[in-house]
DSSP file (Angstrom, degrees, kcal/mol; ACC not computed):
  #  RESIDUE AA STRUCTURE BP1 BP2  ACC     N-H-->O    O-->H-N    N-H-->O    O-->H-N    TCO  KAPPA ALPHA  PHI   PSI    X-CA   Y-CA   Z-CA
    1    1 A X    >>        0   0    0      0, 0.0     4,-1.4     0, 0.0     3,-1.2   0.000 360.0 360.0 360.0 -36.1   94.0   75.2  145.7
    2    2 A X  H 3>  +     0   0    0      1,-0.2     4,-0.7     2,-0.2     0, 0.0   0.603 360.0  47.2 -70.1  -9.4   93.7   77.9  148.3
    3    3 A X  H 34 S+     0   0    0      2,-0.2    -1,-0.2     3,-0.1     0, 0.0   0.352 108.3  52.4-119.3   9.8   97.3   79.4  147.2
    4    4 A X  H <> S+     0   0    0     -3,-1.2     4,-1.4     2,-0.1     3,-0.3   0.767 113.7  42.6-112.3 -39.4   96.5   79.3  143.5
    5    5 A X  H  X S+     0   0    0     -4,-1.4     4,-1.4     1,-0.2    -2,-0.2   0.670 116.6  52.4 -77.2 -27.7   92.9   81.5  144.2
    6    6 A X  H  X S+     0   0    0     -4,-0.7     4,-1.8     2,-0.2    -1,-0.2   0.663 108.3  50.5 -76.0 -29.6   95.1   83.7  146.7
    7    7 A X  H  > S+     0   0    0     -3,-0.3     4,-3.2     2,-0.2    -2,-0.2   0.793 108.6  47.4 -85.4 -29.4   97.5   84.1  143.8
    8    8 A X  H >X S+     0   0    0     -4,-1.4     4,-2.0     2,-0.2     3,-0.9   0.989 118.3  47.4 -76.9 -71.1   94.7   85.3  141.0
    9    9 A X  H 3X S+     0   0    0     -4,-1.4     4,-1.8     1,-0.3    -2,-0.2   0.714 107.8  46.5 -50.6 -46.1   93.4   87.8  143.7
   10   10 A X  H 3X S+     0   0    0     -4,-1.8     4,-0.8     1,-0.2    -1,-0.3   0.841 117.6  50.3-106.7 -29.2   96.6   89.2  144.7
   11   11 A X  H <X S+     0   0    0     -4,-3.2     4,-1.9    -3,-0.9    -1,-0.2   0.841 112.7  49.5 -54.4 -26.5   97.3   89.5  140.2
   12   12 A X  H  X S+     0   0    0     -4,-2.0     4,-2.0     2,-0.2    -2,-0.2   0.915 108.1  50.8 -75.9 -38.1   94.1   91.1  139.9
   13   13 A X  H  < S+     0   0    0     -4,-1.8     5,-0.5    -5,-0.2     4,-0.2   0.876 114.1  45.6 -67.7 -89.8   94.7   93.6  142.7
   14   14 A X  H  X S+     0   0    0     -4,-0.8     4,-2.9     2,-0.2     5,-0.6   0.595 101.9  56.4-126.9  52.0   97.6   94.4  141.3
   15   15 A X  H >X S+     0   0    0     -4,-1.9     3,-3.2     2,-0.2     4,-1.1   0.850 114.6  57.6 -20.6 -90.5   96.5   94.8  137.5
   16   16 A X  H >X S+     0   0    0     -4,-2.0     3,-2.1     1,-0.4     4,-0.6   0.607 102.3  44.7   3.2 -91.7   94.2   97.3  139.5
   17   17 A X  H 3> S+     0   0    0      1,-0.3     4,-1.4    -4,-0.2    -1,-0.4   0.600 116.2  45.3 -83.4  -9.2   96.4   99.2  141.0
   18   18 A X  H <X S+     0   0    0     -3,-3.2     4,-1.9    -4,-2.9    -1,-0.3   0.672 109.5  54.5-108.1   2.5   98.7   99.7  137.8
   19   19 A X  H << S+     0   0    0     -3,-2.1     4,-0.3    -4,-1.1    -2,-0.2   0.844 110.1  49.4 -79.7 -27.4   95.9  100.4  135.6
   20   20 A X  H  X S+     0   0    0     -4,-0.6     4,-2.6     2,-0.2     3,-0.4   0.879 112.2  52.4 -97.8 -42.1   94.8  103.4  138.4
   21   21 A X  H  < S+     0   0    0     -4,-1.4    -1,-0.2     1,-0.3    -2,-0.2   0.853 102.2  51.4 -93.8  -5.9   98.3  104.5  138.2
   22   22 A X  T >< S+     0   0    0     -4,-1.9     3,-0.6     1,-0.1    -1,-0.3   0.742 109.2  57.6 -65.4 -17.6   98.6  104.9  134.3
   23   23 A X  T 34 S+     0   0    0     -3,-0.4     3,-0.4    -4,-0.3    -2,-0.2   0.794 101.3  51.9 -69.5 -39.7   95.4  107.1  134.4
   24   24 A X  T 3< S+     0   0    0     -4,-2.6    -1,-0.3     1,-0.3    -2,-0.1  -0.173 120.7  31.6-104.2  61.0   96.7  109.3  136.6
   25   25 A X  S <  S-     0   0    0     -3,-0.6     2,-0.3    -2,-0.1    -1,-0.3  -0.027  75.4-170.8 178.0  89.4  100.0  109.9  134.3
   26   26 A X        -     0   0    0     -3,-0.4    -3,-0.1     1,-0.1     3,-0.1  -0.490  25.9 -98.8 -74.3 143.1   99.4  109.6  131.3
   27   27 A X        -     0   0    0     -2,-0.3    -1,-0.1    -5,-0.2     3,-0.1  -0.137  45.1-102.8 -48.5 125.3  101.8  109.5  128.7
   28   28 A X        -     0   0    0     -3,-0.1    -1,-0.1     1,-0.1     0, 0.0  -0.239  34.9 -96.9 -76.1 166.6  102.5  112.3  126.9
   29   29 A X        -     0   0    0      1,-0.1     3,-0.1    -3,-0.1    -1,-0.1  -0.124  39.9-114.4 -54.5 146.0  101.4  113.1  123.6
   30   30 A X        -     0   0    0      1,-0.1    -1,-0.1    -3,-0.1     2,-0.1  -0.329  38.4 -95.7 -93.0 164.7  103.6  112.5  120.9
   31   31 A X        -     0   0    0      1,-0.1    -1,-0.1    -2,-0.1     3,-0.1  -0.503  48.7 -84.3 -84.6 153.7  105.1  115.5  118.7
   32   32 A X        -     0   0    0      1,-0.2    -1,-0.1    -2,-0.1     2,-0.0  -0.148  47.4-100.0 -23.7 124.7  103.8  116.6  115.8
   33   33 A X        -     0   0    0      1,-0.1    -1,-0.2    -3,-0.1    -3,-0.0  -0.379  34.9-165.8 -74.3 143.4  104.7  115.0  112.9
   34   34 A X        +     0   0    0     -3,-0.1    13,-2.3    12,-0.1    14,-0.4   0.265  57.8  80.5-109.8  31.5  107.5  117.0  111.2
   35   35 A X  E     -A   46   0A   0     11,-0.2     2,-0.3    12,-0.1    11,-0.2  -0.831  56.9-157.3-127.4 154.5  107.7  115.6  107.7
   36   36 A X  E     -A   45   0A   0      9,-0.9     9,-2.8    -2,-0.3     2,-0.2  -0.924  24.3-124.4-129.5 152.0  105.2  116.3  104.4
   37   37 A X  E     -A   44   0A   0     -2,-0.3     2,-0.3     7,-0.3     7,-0.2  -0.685  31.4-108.5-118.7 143.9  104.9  113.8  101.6
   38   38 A X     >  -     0   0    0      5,-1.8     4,-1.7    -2,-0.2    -1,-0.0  -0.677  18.7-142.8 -94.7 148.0  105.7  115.2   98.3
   39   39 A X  T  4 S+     0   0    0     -2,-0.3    -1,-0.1     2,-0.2    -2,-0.0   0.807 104.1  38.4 -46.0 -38.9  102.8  115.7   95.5
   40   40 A X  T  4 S+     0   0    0      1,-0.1    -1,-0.1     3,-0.1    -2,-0.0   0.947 136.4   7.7-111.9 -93.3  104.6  114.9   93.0
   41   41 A X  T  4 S-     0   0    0      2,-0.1    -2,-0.2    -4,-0.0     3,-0.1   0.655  82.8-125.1 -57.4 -23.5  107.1  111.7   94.3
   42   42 A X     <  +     0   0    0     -4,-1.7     2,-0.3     1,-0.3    -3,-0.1   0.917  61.4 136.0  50.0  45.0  105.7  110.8   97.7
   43   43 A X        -     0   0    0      2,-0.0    -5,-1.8    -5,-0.0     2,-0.4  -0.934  59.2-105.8-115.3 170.5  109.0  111.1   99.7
   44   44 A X  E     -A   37   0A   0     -2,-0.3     2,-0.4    -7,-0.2    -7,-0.3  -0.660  32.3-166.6 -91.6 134.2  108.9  112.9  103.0
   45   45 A X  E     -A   36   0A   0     -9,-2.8    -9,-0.9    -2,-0.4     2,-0.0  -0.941  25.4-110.3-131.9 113.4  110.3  115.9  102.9
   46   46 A X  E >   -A   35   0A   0     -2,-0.4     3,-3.1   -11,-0.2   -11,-0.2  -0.100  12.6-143.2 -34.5 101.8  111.1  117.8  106.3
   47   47 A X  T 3  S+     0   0    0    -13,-2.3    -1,-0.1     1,-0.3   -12,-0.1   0.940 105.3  48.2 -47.8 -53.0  108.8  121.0  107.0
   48   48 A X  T 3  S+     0   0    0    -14,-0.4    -1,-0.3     2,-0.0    -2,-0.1   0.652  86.4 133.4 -76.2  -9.8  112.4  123.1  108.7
   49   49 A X    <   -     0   0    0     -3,-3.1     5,-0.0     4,-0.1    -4,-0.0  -0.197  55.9-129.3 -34.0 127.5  114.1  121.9  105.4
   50   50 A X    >>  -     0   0    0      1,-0.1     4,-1.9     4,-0.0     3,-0.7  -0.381  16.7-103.6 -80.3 176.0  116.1  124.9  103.9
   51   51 A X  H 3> S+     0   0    0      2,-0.2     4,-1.1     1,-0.2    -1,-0.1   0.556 119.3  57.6 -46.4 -24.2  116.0  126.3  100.2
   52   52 A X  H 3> S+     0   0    0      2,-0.2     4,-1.0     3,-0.2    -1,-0.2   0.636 113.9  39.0-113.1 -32.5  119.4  124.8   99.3
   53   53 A X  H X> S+     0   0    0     -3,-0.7     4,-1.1     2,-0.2     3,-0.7   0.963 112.0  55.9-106.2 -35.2  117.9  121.2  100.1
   54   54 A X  H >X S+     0   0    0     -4,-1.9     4,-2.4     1,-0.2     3,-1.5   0.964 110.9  51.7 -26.8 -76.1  114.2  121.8   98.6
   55   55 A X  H 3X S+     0   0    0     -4,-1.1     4,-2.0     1,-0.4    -1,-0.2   0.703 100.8  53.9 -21.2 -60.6  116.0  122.6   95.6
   56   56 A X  H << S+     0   0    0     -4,-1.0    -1,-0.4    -3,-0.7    -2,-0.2   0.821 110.3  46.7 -40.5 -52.4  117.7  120.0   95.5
   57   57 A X  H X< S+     0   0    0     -3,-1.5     3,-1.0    -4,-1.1     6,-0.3   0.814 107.8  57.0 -45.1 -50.0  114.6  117.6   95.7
   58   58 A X  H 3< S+     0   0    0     -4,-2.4    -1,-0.2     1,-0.3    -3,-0.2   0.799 112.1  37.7 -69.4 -46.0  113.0  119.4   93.4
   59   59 A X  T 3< S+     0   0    0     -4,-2.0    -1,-0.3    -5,-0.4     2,-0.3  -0.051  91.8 114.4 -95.1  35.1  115.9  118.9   90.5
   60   60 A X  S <> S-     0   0    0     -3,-1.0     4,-2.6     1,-0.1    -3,-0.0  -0.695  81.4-107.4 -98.1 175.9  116.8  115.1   91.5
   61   61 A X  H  > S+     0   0    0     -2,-0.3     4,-2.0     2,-0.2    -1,-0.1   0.706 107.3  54.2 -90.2 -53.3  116.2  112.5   89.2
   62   62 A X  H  > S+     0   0    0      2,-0.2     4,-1.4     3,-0.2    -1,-0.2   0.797 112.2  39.4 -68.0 -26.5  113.2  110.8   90.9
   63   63 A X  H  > S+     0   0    0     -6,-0.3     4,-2.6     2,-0.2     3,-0.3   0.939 116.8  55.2 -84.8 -44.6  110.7  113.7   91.4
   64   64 A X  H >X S+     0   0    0     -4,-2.6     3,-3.1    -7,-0.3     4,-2.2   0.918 114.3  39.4 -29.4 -82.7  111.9  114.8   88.0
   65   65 A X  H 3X S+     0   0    0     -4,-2.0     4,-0.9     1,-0.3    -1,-0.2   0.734 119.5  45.6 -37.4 -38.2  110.9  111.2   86.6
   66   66 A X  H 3< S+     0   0    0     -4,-1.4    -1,-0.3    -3,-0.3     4,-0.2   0.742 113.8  48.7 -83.6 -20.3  107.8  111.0   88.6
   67   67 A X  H XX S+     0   0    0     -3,-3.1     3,-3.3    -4,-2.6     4,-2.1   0.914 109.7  50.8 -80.4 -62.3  107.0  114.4   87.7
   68   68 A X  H 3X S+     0   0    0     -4,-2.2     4,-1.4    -5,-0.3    -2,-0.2   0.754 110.0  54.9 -36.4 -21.9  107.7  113.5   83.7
   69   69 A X  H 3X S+     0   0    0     -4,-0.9     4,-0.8     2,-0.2    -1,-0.3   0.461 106.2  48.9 -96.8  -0.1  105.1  110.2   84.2
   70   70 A X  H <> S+     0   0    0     -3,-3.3     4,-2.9    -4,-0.2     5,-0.5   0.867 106.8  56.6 -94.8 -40.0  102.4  112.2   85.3
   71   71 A X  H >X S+     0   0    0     -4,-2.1     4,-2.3     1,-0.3     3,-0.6   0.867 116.2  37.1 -26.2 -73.8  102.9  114.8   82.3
   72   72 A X  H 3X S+     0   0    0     -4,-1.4     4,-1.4     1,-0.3    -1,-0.3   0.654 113.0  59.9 -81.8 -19.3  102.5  112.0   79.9
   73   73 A X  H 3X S+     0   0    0     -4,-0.8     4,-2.4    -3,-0.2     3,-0.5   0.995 107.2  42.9 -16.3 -86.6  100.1  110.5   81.9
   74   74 A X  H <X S+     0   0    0     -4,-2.9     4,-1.3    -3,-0.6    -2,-0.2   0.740 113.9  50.7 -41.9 -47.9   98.0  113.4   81.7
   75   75 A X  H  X S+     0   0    0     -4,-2.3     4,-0.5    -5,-0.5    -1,-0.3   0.885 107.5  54.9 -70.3 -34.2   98.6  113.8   77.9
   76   76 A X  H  X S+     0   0    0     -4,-1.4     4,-2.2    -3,-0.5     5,-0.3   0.963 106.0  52.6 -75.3 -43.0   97.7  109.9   77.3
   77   77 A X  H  X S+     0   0    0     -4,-2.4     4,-1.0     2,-0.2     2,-0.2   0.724 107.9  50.6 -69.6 -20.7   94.2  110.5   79.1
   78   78 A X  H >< S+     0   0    0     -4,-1.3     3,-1.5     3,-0.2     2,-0.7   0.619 113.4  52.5 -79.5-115.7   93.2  113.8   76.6
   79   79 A X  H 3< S+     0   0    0     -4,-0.5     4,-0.5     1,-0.3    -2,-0.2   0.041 113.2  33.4 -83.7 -11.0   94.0  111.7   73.9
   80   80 A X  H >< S+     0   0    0     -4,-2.2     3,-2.8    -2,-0.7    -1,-0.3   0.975 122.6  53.7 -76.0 -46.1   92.0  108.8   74.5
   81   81 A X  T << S+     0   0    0     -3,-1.5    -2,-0.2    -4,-1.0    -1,-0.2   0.819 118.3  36.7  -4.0 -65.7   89.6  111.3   75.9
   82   82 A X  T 3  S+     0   0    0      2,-0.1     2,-0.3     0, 0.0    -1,-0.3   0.384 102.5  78.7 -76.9  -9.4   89.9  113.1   72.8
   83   83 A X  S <  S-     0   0    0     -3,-2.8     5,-0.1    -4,-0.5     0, 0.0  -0.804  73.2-124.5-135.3 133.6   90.1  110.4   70.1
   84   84 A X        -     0   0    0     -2,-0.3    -1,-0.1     1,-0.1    -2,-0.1  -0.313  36.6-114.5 -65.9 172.7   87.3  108.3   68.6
   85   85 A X  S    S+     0   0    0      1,-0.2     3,-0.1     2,-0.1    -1,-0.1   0.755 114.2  61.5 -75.0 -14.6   88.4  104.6   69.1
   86   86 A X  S >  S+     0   0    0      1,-0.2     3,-1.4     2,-0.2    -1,-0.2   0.814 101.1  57.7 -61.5 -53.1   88.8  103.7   65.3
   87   87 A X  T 3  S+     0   0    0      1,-0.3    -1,-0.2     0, 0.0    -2,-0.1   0.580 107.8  55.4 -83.9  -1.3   91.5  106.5   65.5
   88   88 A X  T 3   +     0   0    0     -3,-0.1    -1,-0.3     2,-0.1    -2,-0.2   0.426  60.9 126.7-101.5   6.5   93.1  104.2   68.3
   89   89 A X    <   -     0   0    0     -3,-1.4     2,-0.2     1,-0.1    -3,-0.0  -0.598  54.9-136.2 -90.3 148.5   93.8  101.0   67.2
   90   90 A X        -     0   0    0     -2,-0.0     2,-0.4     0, 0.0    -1,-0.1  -0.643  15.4-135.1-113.2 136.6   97.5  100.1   67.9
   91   91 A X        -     0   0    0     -2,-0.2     5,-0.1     3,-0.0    -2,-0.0  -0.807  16.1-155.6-109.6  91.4   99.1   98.5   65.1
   92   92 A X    >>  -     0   0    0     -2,-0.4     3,-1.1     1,-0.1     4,-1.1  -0.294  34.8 -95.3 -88.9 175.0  101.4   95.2   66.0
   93   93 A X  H >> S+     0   0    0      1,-0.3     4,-2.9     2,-0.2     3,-2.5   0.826 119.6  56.3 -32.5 -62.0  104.4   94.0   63.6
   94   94 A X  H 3> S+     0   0    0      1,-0.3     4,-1.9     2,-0.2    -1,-0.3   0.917 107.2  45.3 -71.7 -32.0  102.6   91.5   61.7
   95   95 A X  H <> S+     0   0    0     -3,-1.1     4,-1.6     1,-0.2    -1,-0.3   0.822 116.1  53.6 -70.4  -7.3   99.7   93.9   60.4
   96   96 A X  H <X S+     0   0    0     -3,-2.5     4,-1.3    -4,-1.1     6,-0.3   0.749 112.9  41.0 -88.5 -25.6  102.8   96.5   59.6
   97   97 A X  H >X S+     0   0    0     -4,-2.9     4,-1.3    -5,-0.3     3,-1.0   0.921 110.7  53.3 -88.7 -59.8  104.6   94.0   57.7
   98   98 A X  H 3< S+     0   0    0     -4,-1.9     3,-0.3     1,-0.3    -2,-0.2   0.822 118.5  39.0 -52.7 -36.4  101.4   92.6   55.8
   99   99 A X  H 3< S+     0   0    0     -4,-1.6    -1,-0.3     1,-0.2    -2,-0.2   0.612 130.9  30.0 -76.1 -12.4  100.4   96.6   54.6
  100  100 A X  H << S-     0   0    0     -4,-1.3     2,-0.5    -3,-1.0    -2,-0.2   0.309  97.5-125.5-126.6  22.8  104.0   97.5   53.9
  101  101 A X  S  < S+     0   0    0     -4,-1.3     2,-0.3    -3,-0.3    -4,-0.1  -0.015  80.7  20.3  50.1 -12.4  105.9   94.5   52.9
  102  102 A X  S    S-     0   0    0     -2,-0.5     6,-0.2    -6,-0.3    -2,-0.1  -0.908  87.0 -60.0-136.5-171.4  108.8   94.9   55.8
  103  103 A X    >   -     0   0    0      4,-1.4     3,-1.8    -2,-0.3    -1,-0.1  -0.069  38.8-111.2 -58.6 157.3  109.6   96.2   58.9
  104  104 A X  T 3  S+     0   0    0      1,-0.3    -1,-0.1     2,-0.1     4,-0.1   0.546 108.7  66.7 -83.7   3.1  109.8   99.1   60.0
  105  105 A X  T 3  S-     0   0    0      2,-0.2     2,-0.9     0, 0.0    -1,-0.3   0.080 116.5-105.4 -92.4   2.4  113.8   99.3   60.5
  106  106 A X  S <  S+     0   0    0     -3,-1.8    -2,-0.1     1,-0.3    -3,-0.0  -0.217  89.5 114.8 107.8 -67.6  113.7   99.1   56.7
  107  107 A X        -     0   0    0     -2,-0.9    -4,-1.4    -5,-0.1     2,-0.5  -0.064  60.6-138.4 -35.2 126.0  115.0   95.2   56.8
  108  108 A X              0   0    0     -6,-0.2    -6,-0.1     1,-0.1    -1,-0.1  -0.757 360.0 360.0 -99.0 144.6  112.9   92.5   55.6
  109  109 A X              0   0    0     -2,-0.5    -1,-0.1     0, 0.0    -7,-0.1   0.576 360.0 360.0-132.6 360.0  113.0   89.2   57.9
């Protein structure tokens, strides 16, 4: 019993004594982070990048696309914005065939 209470003291000391010596050197601070998230896509895009790869980013195919869904976003929120709700009503197949007798591919089914 005496060697199990000798064993907690001698962990506690030293805990102690590695707790005193991470306080006096502390780690250093980590670097800046060097990356910016794009408005448009979210991907990270590198502050030191050059022109040649910005450029690049800028005409690929996902910020294009993400740029093209906020457009139409933007345009679908003026027109409901804009539009009474009468002027909204979405029209599914069966009320297009019952006012125009077929489909709208011409075909009746």
């Amino acid at each position: 019993l005496q060697q199990v209470e000798d064993l907690k003291q001698q962990a506690a000391i030293t805990k102690h004594i590695d707790l005193q010596k991470s306080q006096d050197n502390p780690q250093p601070q980590a670097k800046p982070n060097k990356l910016r998230v794009c408005d448009v896509c979210g991907a990270y895009i590198s502050i030191y990048d050059s022109n040649k790869r910005l450029a690049h980013h800028f005409g690929g195919k996902l910020h294009l696309g993400f740029l093209r869904c906020r457009e139409k976003l933007t345009e679908l929120r003026d027109f409901h914005n804009n539009t009474a709700p009468e002027d909204r009503v979405i029209v599914s197949e069966r009320d297009y065939k019952a006012k125009h007798g077929k489909y709208d591919d011409g075909y009746d089914r």
